[in-house]
C-alpha positions as CSV (number, residue, x, y, z in Angstrom):
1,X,275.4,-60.5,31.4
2,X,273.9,-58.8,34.5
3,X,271.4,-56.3,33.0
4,X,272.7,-52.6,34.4
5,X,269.0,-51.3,35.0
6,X,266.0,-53.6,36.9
7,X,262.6,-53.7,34.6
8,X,261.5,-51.5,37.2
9,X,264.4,-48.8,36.8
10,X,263.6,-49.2,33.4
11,X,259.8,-48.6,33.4
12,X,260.5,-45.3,35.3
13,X,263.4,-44.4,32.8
14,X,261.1,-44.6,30.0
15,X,258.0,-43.1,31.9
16,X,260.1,-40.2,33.2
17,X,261.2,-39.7,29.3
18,X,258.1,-39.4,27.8
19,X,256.9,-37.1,30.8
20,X,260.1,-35.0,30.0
21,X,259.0,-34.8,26.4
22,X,255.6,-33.8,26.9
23,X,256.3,-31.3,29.5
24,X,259.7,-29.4,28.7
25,X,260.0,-29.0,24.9
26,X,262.7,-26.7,23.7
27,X,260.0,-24.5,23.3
28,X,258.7,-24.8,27.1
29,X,262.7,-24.6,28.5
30,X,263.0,-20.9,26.7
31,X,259.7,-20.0,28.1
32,X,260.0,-20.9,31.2
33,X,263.7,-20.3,32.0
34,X,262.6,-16.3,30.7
35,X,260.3,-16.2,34.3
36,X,261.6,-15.5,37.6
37,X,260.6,-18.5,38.9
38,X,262.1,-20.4,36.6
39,X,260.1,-23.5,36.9
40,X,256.7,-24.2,36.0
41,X,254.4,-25.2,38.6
42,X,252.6,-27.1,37.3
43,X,254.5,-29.3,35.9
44,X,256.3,-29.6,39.7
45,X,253.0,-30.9,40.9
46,X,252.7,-33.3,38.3
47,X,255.9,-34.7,38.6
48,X,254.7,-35.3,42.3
49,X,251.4,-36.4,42.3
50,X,251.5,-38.5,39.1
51,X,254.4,-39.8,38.9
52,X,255.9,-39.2,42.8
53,X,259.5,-38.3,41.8
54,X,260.3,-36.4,44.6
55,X,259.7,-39.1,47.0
56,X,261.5,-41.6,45.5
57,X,264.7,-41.6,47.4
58,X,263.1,-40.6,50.5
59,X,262.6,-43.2,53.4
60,X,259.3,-44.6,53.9
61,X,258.8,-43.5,57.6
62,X,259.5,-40.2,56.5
63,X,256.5,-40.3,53.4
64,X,258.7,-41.3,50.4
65,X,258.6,-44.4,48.2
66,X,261.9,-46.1,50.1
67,X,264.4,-46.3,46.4
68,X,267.6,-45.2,46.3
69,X,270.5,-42.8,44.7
70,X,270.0,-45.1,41.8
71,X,266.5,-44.0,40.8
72,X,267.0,-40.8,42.1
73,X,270.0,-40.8,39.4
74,X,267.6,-42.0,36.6
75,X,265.2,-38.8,37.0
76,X,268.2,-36.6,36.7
77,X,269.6,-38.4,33.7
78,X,266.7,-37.5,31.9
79,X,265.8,-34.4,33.5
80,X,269.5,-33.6,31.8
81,X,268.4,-34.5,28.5
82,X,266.0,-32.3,28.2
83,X,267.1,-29.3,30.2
84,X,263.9,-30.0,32.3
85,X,263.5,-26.5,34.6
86,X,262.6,-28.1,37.7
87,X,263.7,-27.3,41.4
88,X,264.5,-31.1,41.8
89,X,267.7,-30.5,41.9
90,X,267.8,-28.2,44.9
91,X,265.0,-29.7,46.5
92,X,265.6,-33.5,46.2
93,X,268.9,-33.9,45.8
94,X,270.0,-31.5,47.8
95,X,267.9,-30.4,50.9
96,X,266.0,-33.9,50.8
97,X,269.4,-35.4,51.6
98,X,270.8,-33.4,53.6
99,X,268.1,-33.7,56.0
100,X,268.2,-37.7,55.4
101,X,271.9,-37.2,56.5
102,X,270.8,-35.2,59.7
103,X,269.9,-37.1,63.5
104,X,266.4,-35.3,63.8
105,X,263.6,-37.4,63.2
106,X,260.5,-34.9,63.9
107,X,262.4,-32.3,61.4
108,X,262.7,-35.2,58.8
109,X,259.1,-35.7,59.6
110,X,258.1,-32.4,58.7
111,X,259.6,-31.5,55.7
112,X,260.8,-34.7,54.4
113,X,257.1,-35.8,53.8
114,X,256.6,-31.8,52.4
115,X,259.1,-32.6,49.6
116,X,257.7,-35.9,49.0
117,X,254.3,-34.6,48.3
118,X,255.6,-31.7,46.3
119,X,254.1,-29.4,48.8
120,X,257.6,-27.6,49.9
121,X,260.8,-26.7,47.6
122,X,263.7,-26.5,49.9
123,X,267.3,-24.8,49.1
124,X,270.6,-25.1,51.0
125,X,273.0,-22.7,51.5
126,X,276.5,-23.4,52.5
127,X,278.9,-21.7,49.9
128,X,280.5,-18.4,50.6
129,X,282.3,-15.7,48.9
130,X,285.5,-17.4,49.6
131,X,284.3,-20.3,47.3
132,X,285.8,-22.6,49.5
133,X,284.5,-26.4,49.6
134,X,286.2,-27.3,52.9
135,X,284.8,-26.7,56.4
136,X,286.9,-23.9,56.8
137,X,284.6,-22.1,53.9
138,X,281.6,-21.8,56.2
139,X,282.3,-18.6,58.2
140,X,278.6,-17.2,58.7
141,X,277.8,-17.4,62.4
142,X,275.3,-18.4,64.6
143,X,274.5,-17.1,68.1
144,X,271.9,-18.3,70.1
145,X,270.3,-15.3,72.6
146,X,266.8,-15.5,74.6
147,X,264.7,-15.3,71.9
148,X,266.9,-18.5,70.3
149,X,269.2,-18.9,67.3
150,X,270.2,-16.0,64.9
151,X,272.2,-16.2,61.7
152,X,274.4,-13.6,59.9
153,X,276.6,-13.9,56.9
154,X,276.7,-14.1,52.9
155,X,275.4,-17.4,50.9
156,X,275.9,-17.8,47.1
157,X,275.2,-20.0,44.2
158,X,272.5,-21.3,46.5
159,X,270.5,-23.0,43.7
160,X,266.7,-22.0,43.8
161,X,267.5,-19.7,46.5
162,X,264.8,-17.0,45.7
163,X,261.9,-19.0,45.0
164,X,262.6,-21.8,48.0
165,X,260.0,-22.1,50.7
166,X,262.3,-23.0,53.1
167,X,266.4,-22.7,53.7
168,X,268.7,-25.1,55.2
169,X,271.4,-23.1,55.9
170,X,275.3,-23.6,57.3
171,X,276.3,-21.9,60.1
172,X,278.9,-22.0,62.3
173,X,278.6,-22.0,65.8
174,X,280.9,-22.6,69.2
175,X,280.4,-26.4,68.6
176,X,280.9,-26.1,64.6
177,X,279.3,-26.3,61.6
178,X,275.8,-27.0,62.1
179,X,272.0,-26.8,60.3
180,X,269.7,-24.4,60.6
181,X,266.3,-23.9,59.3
182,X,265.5,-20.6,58.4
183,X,262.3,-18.9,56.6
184,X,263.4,-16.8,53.6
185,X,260.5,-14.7,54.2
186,X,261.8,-13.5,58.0
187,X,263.0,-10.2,58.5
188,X,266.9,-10.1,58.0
189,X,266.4,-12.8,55.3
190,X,267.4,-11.5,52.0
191,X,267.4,-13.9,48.9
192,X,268.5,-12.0,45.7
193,X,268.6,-13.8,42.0
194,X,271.8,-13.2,40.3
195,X,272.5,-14.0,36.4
196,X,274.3,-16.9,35.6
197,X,275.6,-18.7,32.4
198,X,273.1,-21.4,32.6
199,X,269.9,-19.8,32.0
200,X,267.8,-23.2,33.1
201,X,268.7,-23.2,36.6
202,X,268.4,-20.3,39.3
203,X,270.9,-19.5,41.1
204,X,270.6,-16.6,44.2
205,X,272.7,-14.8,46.8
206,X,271.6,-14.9,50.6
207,X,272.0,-12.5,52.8
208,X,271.5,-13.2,56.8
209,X,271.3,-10.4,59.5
210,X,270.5,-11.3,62.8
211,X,268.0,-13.9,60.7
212,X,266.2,-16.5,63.5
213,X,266.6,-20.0,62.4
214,X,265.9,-23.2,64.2
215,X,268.9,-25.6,64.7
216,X,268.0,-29.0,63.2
217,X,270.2,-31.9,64.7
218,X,272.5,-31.9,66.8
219,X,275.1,-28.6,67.3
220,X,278.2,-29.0,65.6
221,X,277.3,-32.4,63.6
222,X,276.4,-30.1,59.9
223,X,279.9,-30.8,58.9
224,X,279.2,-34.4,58.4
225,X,275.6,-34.4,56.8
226,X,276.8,-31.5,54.6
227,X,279.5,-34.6,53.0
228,X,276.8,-37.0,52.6
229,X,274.4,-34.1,50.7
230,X,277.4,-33.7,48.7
231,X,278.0,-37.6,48.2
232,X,274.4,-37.7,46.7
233,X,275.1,-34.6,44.8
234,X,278.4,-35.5,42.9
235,X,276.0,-39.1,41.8
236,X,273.0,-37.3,40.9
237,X,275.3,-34.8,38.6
238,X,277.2,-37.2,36.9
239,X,273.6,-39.2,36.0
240,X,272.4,-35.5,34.7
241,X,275.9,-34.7,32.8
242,X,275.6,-38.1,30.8
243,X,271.8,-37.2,30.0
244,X,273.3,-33.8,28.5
245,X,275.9,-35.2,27.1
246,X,273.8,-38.1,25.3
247,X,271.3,-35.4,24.0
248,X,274.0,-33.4,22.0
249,X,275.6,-36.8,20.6
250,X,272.1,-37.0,19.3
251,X,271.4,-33.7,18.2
252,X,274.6,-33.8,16.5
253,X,274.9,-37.0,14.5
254,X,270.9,-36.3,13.5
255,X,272.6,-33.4,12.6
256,X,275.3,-34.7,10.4
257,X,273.5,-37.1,8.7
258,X,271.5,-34.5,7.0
259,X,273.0,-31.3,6.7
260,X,274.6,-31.2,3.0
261,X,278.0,-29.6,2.1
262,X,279.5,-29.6,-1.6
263,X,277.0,-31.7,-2.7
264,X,277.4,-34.8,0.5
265,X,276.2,-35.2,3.4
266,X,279.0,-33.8,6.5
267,X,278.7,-37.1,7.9
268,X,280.3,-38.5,5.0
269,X,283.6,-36.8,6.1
270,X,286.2,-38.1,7.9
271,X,286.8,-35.4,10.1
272,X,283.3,-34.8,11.3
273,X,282.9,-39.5,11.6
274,X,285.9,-39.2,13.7
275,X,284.9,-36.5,15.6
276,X,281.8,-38.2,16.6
277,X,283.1,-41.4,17.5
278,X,285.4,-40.0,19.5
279,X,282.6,-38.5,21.5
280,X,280.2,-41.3,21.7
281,X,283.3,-43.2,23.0
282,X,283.9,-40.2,26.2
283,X,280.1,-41.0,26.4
284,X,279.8,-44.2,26.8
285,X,282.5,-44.4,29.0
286,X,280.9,-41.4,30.9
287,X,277.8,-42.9,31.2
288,X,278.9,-46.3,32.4
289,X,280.7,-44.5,35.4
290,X,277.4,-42.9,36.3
291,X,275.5,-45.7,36.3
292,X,278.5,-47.9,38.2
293,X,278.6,-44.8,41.1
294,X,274.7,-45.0,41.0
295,X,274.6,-48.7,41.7
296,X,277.3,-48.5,44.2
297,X,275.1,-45.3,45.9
298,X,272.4,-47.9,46.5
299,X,274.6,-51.1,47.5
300,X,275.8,-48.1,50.3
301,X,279.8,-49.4,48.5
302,X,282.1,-48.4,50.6
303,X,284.1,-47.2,48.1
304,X,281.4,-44.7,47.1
305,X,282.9,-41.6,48.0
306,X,286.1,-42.2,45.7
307,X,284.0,-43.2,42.8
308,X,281.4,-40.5,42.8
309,X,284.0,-38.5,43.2
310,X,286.0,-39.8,39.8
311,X,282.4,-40.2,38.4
312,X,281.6,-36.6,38.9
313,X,285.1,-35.1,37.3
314,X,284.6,-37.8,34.4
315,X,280.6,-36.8,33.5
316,X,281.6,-33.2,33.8
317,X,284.4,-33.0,31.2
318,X,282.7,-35.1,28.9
319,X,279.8,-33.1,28.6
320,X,281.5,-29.9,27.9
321,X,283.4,-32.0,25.5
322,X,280.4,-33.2,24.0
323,X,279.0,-29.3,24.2
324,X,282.1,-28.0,22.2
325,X,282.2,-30.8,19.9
326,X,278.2,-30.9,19.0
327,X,278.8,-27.1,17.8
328,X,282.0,-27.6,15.7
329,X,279.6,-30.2,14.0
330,X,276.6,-27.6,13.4
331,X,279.0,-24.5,12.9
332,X,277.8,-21.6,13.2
333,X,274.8,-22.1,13.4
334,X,275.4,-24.2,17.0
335,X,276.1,-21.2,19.2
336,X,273.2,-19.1,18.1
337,X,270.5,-18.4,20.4
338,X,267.9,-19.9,18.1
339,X,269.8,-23.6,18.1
340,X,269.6,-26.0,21.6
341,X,272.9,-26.5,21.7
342,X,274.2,-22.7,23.3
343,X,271.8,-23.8,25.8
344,X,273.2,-27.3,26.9
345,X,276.8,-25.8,26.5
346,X,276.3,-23.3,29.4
347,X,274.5,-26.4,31.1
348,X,277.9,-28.0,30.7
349,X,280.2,-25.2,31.8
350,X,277.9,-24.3,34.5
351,X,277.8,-28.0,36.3
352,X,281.7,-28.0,35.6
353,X,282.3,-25.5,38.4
354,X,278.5,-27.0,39.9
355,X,280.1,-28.8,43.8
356,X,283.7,-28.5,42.9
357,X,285.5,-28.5,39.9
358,X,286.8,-31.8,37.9
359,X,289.9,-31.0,39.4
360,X,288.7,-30.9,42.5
361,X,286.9,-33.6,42.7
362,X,289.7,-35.8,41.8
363,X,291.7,-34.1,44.9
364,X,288.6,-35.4,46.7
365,X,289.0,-38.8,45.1
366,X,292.8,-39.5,46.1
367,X,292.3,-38.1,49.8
368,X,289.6,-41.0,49.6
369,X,292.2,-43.7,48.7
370,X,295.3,-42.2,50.8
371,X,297.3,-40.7,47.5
């Protein structure tokens, strides 16, 4: 049998866990996700310097480490399952790619190499109000006058938005969608934090008025890298759903094999066996997808955008499956604010509705094979 994983991918699985481990604790996630920031620094740098995670999927010419989707896809399974409060997400995943996606090589220059060194967190903003994931969504305008380009309109659920030292923003102009680089610290710039059900990741509103940008690549041509951001997105989500997901199997059949009712152990019973295997079933099956849509990310599949796709709507029910399940198992206990598993159930729900709901990712998945 072909082994899934290289020794390589392997080594960086396990070094990534025990980094995970060390750094983001329960204890560390509820601390940190109670700051404004809600990351910790420090631990940002680390995950640069010593270990070069944000460079991993980033080309080589542009001052990453050359991988692929599929290593990129490791750090997010385990960055899922433990909660980790990290801007990788928005940064690498996101804003990395979507430049990597963009025709603009002294742009990817810049700020590619920025992310790679840990030097610059980057957010992108491209959802509106309408919450409306076609190109027809993106209504905030851009007008370029003598003193060059100017944005105006609304962006939400722009992860990391307040905290980010740069934007990549949407805009539409007379050519079309296109991306523009904007400083959220110029005037008309107005990021805002707003609460949200998944207290580990930041999420903000932004606000343009008459805010400059810079255009990066070519006018009109934002449509098309905004498709491939979201490509890498859907695979690095379904590798962070199955990490969730995994933990509260975990957490729950620890759970079960020692918790005591009338005198046995729950685990004993048939209800709360079945229950679990029926979970570490959805799980397994889950977890194969993400690492098949992974693979395919870095074999550049051509049927990639059909399996993330499937992959993504897959991961995401399973882990609020596994969410609901793992606190039927603990009881009442499970939802309280002192137990772990409130916290990766609004994980779950949260990443459900994360770049398209299941259902709307499989709409995505039979456009992709003509159904």
């Amino acid at each position: 049998m072909v082994p899934v994983f290289s020794e390589e991918q392997t080594e960086l699985r396990q070094t990534v866990r025990r980094f995970c481990e060390e750094k983001f604790p329960e204890a560390v996630v509820r601390r940190v996700m109670e700051t404004d920031e809600g990351f910790d620094a420090a631990a940002w740098q680390q995950m640069a310097q010593q270990l070069g995670l944000q460079s991993l999927a980033i080309p080589e010419e542009f001052g990453g480490a050359g991988f692929s989707l599929a290593e990129q896809g490791i750090v997010m399974e385990e960055l899922g399952r433990s909660l980790g409060p990290t801007p990788f997400l928005s940064t690498v995943v996101l804003a990395a790619n979507l430049l990597i996606a963009v025709d603009d090589a002294p742009a990817k220059e810049e700020i590619l190499a920025a992310i790679a060194a840990g030097e610059s967190r980057a957010a992108v903003a491209f959802l509106e109000l309408s919450q409306n994931w076609d190109e027809d969504g993106i209504q905030a305008s851009a007008e370029r006058g003598a003193d060059g380009w100017a944005l105006s309109g609304t962006k939400t659920n722009v992860i990391d938005g307040h905290t980010a030292d740069l934007l990549l923003v949407l805009a539409r102009t007379s050519k079309g969608i296109s991306v523009f680089r904007v400083d959220p610290r110029a005037a008309g710039v107005r990021a805002t934090a707003v609460e949200t059900l998944d207290l580990t990741r930041k999420q903000a509103i932004v606000v343009l008025d008459n805010a400059p940008a810079e255009l990066i690549g070519s006018e009109g041509a934002g449509w098309e890298a905004l498709e491939q951001m979201l490509l890498a997105a859907s695979v690095a989500l379904a590798s962070e759903n199955v990490g969730g997901a995994l933990k509260l199997l975990e957490l729950s059949a620890e759970y079960a094999r020692t918790r005591e009712q009338f005198g046995k152990v729950i685990g004993s019973y048939q209800a709360i066996k079945q229950k679990l295997a029926d979970v570490l079933l959805d799980v397994e099956l889950a977890r194969a997808a993400a690492h098949r849509v992974a693979r395919a990310a870095s074999e550049h599949d051509p049927a990639l955008p059909q399996e993330a796709a499937m992959a993504h709507a897959l991961t995401a029910d399973t882990f609020v499956k596994a969410a609901y399940e793992a606190i039927q198992v603990h009881g009442g206990i499970g939802f309280t604010w002192e137990h772990p598993a409130h916290l990766y159930f609004r994980r779950a729900k949260s990443n459900e509705l994360l770049f398209g709901t299941p259902d709307h990712q499989r709409e995505v998945a039979a456009r992709h094979l003509g159904l």
